[in-house]
PDB file of N, CA, C and O in Angstrom, chain B, residues numbered from 101:
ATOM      1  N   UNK B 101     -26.083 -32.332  19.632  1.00  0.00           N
ATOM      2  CA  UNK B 101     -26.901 -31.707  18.630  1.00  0.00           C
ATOM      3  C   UNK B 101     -27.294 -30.312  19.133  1.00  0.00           C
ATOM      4  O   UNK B 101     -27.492 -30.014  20.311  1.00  0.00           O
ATOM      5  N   UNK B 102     -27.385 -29.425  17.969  1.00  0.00           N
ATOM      6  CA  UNK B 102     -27.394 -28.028  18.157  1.00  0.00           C
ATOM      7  C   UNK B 102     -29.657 -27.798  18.928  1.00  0.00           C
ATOM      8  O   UNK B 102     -30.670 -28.461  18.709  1.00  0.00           O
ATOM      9  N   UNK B 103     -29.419 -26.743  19.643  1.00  0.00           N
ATOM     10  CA  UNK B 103     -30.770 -26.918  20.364  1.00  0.00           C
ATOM     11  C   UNK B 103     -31.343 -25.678  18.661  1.00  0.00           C
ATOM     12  O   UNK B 103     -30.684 -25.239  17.719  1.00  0.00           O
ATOM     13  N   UNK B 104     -32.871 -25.547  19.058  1.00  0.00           N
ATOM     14  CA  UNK B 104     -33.522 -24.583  17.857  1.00  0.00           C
ATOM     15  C   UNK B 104     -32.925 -23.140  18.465  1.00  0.00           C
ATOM     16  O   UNK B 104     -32.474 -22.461  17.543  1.00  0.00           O
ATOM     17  N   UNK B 105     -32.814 -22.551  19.654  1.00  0.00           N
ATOM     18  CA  UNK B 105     -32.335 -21.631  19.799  1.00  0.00           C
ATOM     19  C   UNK B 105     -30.898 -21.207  19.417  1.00  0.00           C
ATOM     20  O   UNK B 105     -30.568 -20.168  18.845  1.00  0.00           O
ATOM     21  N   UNK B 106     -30.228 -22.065  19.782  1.00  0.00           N
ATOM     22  CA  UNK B 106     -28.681 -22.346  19.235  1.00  0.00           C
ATOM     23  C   UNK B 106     -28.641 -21.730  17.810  1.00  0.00           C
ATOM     24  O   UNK B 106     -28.070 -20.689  17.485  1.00  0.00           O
ATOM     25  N   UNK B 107     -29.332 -22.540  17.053  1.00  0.00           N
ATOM     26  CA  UNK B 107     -29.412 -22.163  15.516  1.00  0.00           C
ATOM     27  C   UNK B 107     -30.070 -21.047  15.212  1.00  0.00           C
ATOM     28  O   UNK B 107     -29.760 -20.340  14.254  1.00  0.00           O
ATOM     29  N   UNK B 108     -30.793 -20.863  15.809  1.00  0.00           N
ATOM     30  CA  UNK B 108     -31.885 -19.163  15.263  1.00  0.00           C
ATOM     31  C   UNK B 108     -30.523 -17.763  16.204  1.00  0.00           C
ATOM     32  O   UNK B 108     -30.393 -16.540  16.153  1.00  0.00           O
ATOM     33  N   UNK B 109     -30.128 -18.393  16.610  1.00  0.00           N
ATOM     34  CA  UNK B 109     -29.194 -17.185  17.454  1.00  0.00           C
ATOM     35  C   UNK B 109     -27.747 -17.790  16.663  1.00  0.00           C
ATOM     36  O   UNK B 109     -27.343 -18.551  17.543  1.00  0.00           O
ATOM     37  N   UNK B 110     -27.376 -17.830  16.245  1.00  0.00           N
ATOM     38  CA  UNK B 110     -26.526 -18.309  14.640  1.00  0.00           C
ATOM     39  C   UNK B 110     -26.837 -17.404  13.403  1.00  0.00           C
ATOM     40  O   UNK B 110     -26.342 -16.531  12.691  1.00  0.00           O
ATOM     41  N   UNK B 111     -27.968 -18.156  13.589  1.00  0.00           N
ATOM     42  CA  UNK B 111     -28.750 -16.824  11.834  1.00  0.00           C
ATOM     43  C   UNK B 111     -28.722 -15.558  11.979  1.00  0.00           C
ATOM     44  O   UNK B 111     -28.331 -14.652  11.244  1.00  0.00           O
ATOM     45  N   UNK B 112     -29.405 -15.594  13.513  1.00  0.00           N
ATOM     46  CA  UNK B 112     -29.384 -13.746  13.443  1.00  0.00           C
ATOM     47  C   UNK B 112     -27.703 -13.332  13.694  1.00  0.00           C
ATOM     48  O   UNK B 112     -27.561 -12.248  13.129  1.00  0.00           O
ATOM     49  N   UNK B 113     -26.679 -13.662  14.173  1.00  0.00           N
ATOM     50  CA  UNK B 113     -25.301 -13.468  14.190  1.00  0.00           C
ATOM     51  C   UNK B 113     -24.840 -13.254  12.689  1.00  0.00           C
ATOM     52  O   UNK B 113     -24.025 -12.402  12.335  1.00  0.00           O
ATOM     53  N   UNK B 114     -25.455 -14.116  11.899  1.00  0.00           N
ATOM     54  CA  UNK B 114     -24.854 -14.025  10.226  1.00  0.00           C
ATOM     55  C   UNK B 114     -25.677 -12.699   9.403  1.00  0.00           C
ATOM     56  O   UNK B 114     -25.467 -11.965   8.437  1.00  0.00           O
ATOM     57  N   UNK B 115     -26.422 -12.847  10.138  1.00  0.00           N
ATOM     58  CA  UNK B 115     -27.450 -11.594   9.191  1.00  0.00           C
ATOM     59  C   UNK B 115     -27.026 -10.311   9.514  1.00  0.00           C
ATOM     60  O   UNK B 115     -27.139  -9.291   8.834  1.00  0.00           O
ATOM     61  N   UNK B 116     -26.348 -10.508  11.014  1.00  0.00           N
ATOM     62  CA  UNK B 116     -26.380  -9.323  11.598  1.00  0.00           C
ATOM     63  C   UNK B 116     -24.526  -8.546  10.922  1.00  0.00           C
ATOM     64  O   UNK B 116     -24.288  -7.340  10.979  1.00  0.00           O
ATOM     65  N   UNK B 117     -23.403  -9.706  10.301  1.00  0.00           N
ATOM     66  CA  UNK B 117     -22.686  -9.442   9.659  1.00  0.00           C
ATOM     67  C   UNK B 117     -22.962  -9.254   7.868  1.00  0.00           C
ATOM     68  O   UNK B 117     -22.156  -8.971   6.982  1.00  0.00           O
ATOM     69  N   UNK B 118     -24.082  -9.472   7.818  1.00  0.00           N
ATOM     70  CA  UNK B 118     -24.072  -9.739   6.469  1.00  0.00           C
ATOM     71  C   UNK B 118     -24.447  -7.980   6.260  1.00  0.00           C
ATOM     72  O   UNK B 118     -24.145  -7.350   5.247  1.00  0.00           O
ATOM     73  N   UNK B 119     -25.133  -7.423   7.416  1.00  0.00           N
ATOM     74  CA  UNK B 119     -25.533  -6.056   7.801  1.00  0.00           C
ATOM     75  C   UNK B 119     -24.459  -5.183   7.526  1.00  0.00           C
ATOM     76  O   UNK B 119     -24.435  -4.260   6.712  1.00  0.00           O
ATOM     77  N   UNK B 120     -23.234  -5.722   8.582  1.00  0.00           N
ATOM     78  CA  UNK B 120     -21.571  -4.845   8.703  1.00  0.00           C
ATOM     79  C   UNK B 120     -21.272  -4.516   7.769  1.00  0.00           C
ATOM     80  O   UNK B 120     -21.030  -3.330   7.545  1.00  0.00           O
ATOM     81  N   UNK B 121     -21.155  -5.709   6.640  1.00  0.00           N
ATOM     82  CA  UNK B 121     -20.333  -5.703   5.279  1.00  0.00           C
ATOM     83  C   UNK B 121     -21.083  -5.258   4.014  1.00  0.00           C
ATOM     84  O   UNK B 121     -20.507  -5.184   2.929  1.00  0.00           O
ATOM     85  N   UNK B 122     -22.257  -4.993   4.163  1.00  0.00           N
ATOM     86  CA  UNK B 122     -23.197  -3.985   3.287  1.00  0.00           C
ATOM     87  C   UNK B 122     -22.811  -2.588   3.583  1.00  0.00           C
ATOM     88  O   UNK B 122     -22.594  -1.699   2.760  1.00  0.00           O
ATOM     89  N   UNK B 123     -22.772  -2.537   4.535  1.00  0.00           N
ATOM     90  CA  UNK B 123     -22.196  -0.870   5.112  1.00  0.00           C
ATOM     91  C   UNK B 123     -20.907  -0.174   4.870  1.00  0.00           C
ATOM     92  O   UNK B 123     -20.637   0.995   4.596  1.00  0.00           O
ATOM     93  N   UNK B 124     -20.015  -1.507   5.099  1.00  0.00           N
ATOM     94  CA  UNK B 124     -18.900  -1.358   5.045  1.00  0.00           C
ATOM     95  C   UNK B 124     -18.920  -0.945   3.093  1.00  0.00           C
ATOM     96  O   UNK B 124     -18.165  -0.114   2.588  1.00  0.00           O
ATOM     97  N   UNK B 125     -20.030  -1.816   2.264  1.00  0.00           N
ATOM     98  CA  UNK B 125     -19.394  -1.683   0.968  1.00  0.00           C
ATOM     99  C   UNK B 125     -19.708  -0.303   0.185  1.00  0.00           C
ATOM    100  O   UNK B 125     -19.231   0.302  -0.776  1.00  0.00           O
ATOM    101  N   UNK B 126     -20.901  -0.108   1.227  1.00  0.00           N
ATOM    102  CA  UNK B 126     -21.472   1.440   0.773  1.00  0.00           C
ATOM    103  C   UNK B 126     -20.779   2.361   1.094  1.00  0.00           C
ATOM    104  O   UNK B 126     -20.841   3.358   0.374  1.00  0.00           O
ATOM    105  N   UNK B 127     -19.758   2.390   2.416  1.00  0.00           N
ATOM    106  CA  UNK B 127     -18.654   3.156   2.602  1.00  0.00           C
ATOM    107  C   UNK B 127     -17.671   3.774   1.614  1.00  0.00           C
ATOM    108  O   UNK B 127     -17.337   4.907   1.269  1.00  0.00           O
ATOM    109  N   UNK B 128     -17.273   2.162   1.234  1.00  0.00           N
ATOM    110  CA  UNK B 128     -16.056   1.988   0.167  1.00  0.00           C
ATOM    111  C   UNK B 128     -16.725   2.876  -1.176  1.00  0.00           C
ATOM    112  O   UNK B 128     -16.005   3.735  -1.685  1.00  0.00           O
ATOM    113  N   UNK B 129     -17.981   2.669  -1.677  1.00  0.00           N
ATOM    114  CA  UNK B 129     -18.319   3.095  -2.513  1.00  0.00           C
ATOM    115  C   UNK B 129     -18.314   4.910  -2.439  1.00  0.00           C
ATOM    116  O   UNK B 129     -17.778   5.737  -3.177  1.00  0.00           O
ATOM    117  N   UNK B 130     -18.924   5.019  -1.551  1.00  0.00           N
ATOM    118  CA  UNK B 130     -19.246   6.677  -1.589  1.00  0.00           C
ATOM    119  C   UNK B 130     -17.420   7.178  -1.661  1.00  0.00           C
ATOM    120  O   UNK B 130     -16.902   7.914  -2.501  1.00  0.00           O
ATOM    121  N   UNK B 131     -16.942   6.685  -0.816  1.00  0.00           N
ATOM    122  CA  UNK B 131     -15.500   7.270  -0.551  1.00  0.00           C
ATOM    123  C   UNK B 131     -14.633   6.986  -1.914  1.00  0.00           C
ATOM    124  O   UNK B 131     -13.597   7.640  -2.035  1.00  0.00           O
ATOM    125  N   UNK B 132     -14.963   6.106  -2.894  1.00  0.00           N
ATOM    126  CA  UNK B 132     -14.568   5.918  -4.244  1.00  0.00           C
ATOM    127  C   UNK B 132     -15.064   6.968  -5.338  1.00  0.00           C
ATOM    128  O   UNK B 132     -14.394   7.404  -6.274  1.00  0.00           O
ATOM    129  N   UNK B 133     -16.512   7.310  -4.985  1.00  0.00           N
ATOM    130  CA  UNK B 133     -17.048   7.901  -5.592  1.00  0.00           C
ATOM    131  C   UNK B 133     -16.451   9.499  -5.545  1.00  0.00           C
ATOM    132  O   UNK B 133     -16.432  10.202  -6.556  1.00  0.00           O
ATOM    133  N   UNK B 134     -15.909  10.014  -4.056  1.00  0.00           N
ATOM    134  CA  UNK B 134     -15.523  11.476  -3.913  1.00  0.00           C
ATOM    135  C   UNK B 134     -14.606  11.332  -4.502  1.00  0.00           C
ATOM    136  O   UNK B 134     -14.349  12.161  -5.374  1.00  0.00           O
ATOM    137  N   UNK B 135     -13.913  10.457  -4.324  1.00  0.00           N
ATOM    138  CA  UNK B 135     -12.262  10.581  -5.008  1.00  0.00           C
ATOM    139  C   UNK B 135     -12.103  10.502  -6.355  1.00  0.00           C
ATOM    140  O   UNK B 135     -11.316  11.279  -6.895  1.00  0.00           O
ATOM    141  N   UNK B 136     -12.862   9.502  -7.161  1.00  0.00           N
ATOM    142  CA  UNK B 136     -12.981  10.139  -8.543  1.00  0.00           C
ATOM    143  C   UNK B 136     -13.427  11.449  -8.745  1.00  0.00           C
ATOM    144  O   UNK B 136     -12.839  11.945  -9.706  1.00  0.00           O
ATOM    145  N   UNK B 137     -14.142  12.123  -8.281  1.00  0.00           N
ATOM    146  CA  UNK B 137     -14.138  13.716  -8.686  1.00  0.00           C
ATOM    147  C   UNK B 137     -13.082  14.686  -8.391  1.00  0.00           C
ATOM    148  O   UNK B 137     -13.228  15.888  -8.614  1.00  0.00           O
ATOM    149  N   UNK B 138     -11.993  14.163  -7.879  1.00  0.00           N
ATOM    150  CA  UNK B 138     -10.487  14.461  -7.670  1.00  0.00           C
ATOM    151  C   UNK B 138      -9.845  14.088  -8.323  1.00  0.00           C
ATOM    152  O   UNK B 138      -8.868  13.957  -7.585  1.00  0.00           O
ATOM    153  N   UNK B 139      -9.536  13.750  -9.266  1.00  0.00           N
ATOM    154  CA  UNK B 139      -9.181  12.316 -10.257  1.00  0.00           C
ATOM    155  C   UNK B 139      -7.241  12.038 -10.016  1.00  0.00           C
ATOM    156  O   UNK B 139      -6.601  10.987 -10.015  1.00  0.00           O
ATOM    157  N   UNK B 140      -6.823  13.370  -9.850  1.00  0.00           N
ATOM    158  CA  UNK B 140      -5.198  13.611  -9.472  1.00  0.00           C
ATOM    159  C   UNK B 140      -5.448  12.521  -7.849  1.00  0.00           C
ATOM    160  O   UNK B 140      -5.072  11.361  -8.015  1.00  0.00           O
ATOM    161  N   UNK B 141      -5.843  12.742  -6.860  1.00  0.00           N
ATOM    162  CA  UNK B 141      -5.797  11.795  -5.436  1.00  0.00           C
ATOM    163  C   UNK B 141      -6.370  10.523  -6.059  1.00  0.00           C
ATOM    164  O   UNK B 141      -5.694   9.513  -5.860  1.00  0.00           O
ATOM    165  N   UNK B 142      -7.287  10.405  -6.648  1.00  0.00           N
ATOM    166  CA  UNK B 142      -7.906   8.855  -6.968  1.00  0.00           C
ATOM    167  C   UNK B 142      -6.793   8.305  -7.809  1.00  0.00           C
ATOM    168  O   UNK B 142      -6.400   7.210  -7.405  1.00  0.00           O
ATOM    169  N   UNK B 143      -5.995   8.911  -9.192  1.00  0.00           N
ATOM    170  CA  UNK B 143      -4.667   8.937  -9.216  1.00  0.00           C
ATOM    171  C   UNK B 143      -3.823   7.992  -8.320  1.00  0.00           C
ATOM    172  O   UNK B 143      -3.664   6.771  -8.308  1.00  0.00           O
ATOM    173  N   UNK B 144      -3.336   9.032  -7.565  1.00  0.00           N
ATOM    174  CA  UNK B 144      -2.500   8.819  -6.800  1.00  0.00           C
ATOM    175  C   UNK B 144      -2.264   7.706  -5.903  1.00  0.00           C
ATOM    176  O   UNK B 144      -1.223   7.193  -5.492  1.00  0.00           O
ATOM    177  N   UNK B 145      -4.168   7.325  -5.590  1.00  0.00           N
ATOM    178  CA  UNK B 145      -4.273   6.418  -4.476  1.00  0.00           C
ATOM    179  C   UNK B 145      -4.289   5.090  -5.512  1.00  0.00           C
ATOM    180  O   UNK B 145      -3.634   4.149  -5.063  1.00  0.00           O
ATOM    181  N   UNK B 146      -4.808   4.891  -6.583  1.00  0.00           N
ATOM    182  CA  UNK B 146      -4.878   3.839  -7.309  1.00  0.00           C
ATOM    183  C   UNK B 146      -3.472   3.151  -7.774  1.00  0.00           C
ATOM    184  O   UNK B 146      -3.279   1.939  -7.866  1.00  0.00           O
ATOM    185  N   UNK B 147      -2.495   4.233  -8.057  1.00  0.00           N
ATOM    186  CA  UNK B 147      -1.332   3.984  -8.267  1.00  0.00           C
ATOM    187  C   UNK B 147      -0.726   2.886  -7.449  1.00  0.00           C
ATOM    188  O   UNK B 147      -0.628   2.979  -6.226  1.00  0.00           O
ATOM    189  N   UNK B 148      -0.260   1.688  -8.236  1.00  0.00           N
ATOM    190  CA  UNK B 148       0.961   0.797  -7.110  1.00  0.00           C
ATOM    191  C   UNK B 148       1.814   0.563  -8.139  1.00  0.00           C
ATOM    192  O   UNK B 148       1.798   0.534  -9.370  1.00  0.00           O
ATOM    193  N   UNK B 149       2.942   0.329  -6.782  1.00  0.00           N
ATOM    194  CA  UNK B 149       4.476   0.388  -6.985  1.00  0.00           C
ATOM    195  C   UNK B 149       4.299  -1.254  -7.539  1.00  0.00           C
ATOM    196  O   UNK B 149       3.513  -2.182  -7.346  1.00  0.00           O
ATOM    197  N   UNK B 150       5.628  -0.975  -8.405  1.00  0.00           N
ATOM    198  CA  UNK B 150       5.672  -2.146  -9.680  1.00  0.00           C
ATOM    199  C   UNK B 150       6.905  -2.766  -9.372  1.00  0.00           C
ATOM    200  O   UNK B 150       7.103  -3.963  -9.579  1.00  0.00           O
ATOM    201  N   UNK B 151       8.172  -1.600  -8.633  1.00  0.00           N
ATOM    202  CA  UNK B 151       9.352  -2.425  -8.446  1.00  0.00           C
ATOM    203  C   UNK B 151       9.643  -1.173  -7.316  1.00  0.00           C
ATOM    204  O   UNK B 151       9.123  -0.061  -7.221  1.00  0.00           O
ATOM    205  N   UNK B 152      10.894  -1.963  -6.355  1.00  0.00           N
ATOM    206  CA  UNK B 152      11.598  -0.782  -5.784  1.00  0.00           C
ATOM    207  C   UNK B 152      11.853   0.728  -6.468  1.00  0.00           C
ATOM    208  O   UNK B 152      11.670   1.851  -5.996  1.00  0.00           O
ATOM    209  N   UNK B 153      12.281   0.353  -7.591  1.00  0.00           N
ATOM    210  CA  UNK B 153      12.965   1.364  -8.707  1.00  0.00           C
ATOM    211  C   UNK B 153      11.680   3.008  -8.680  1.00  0.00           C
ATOM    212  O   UNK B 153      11.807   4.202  -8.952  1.00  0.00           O
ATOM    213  N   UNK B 154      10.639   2.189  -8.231  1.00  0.00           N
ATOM    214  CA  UNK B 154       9.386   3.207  -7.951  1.00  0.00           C
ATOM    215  C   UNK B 154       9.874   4.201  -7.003  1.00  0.00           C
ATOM    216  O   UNK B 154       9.968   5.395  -7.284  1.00  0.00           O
ATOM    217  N   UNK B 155      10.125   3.791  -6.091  1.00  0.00           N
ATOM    218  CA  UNK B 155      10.261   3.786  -4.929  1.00  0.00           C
ATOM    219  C   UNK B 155      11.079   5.981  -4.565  1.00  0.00           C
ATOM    220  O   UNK B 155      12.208   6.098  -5.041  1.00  0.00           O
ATOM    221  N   UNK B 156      10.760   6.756  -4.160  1.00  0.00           N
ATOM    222  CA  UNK B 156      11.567   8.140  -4.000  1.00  0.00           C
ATOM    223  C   UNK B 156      12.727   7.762  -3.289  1.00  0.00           C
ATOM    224  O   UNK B 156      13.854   8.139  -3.609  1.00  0.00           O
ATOM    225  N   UNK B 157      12.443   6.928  -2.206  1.00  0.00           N
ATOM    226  CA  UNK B 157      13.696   7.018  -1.448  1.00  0.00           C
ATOM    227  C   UNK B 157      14.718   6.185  -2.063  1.00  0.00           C
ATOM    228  O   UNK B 157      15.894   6.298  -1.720  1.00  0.00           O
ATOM    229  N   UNK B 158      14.104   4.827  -3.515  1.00  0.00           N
ATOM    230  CA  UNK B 158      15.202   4.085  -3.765  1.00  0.00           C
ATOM    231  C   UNK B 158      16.188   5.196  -4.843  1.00  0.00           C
ATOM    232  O   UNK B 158      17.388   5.054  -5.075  1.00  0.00           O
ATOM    233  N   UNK B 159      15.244   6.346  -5.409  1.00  0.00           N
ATOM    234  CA  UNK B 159      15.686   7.266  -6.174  1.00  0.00           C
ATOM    235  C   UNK B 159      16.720   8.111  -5.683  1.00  0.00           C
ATOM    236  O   UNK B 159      17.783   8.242  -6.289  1.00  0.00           O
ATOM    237  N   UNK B 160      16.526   8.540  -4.892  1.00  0.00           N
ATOM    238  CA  UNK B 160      17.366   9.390  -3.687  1.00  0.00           C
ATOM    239  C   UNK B 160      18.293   8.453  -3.662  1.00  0.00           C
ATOM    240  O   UNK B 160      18.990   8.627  -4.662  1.00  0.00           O
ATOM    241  N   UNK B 161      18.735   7.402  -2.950  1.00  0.00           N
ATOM    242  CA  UNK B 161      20.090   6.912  -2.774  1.00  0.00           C
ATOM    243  C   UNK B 161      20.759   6.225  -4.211  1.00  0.00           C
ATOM    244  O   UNK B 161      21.989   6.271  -4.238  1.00  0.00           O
ATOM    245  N   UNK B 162      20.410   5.895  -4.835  1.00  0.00           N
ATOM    246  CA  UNK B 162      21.048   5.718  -6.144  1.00  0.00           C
ATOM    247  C   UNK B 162      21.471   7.079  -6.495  1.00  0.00           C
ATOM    248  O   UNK B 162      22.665   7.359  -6.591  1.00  0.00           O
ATOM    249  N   UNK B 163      20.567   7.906  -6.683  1.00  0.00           N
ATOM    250  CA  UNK B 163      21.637   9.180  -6.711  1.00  0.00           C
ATOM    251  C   UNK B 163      22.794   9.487  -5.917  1.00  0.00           C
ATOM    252  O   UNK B 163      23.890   9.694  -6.437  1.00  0.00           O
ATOM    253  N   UNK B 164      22.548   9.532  -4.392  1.00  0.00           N
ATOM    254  CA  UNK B 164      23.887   9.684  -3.468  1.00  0.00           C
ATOM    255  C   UNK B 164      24.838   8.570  -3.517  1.00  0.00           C
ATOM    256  O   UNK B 164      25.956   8.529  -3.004  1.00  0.00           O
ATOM    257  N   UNK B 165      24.287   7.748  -4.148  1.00  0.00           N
ATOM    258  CA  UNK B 165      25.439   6.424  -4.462  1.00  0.00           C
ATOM    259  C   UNK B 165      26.137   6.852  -5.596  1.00  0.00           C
ATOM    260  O   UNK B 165      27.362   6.778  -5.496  1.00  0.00           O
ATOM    261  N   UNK B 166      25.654   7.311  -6.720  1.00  0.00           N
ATOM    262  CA  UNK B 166      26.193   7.771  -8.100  1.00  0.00           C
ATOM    263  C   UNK B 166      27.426   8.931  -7.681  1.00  0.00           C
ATOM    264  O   UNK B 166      28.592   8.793  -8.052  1.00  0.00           O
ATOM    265  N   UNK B 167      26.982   9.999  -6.911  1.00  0.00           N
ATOM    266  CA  UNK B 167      27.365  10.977  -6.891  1.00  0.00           C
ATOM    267  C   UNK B 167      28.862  10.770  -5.993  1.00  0.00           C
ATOM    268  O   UNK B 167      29.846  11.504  -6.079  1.00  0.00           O
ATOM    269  N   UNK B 168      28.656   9.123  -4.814  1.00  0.00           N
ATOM    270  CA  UNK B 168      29.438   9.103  -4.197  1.00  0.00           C
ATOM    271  C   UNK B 168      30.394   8.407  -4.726  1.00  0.00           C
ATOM    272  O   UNK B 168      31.503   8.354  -4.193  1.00  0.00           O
ATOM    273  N   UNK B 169      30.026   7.609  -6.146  1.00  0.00           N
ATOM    274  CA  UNK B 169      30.854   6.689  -6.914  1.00  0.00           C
ATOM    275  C   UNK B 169      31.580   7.495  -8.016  1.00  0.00           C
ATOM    276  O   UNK B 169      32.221   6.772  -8.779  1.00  0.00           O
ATOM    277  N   UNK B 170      31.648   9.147  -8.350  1.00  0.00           N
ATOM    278  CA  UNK B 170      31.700   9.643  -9.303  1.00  0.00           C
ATOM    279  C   UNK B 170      32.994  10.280  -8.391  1.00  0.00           C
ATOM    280  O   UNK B 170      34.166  10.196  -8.756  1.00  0.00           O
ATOM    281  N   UNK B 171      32.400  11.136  -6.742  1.00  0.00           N
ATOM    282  CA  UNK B 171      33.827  11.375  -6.239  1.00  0.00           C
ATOM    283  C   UNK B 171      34.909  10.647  -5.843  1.00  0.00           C
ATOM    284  O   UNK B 171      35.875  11.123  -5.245  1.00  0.00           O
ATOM    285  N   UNK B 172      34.761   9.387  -6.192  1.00  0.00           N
ATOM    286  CA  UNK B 172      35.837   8.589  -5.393  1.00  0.00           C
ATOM    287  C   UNK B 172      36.581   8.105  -6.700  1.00  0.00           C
ATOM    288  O   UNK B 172      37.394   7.209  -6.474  1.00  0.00           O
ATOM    289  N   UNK B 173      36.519   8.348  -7.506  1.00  0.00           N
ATOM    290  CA  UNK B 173      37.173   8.248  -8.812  1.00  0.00           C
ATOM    291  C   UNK B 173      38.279   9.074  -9.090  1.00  0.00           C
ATOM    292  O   UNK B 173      39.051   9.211 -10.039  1.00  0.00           O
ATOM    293  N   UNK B 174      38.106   9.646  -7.839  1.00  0.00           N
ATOM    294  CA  UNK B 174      39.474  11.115  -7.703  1.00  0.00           C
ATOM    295  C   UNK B 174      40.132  10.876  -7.096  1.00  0.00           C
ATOM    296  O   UNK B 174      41.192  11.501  -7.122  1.00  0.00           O
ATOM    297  N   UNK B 175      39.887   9.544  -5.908  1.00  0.00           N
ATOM    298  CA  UNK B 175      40.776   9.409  -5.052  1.00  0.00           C
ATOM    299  C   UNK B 175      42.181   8.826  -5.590  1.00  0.00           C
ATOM    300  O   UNK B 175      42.249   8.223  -6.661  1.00  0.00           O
ATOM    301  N   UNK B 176      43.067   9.009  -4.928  1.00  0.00           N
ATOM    302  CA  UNK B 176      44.231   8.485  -5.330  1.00  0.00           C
ATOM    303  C   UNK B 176      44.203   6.799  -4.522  1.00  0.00           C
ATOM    304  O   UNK B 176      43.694   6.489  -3.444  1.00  0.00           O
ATOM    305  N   UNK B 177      45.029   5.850  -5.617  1.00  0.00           N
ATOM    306  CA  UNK B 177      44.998   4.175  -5.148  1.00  0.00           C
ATOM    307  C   UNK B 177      45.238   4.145  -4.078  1.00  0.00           C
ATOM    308  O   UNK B 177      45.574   5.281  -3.745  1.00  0.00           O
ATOM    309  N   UNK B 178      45.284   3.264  -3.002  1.00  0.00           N
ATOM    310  CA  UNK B 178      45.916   3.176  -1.856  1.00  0.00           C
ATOM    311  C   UNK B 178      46.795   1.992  -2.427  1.00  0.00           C
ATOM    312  O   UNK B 178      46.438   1.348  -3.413  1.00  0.00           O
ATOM    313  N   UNK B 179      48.029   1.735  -1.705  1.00  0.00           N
ATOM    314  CA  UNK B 179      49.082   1.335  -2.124  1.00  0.00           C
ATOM    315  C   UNK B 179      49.112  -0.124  -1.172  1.00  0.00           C
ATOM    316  O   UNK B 179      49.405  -1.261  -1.540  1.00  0.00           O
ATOM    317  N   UNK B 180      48.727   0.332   0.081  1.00  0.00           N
ATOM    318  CA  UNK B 180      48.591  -0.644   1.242  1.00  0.00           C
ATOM    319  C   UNK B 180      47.736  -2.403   0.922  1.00  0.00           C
ATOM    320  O   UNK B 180      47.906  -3.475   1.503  1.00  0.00           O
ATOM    321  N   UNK B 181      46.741  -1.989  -0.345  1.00  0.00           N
ATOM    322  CA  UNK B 181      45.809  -2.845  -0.426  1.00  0.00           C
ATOM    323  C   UNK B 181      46.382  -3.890  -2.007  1.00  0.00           C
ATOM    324  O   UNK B 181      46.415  -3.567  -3.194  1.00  0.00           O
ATOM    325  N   UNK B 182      46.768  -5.215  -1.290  1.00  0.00           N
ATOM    326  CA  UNK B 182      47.054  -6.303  -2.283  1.00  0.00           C
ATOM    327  C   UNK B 182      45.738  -7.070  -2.409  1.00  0.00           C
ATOM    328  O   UNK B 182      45.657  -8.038  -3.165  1.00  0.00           O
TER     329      UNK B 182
END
């Protein structure tokens, strides 16, 4: 069985997080708050990706894939390949 000190040094451990995460939420808040007066970065930061297809770099290689599937259409057959 837990002694009375045990438990009063428990409470103050929980209170003393319940402290962290008040701080922590007033953080979140103020730093929400600057960024809406930016509204393009609050934008930006709010924004999430929905599919790869989002993605710049998946944009970028579908292009160099296109572009590389468009020159090889010139190539002549190879003859070697049954």
């Amino acid at each position: 069985m837990r002694t009375y000190s045990e438990i009063r040094d428990q409470k103050s451990e929980v209170r003393g997080r319940r402290s962290e995460v008040r701080d922590r939420k007033s953080e979140v808040r103020d730093k929400k708050s600057a960024l809406t007066s930016n509204s393009n970065e609050y934008l930006r930061i709010i924004m999430q990706i929905k599919s790869a297809k989002d993605l710049t770099v998946y944009k970028r290689a579908y292009e160099l894939a296109m572009e590389i599937f468009h020159a090889s259409k010139h190539f002549q057959p190879r003859s070697d390949i049954l």
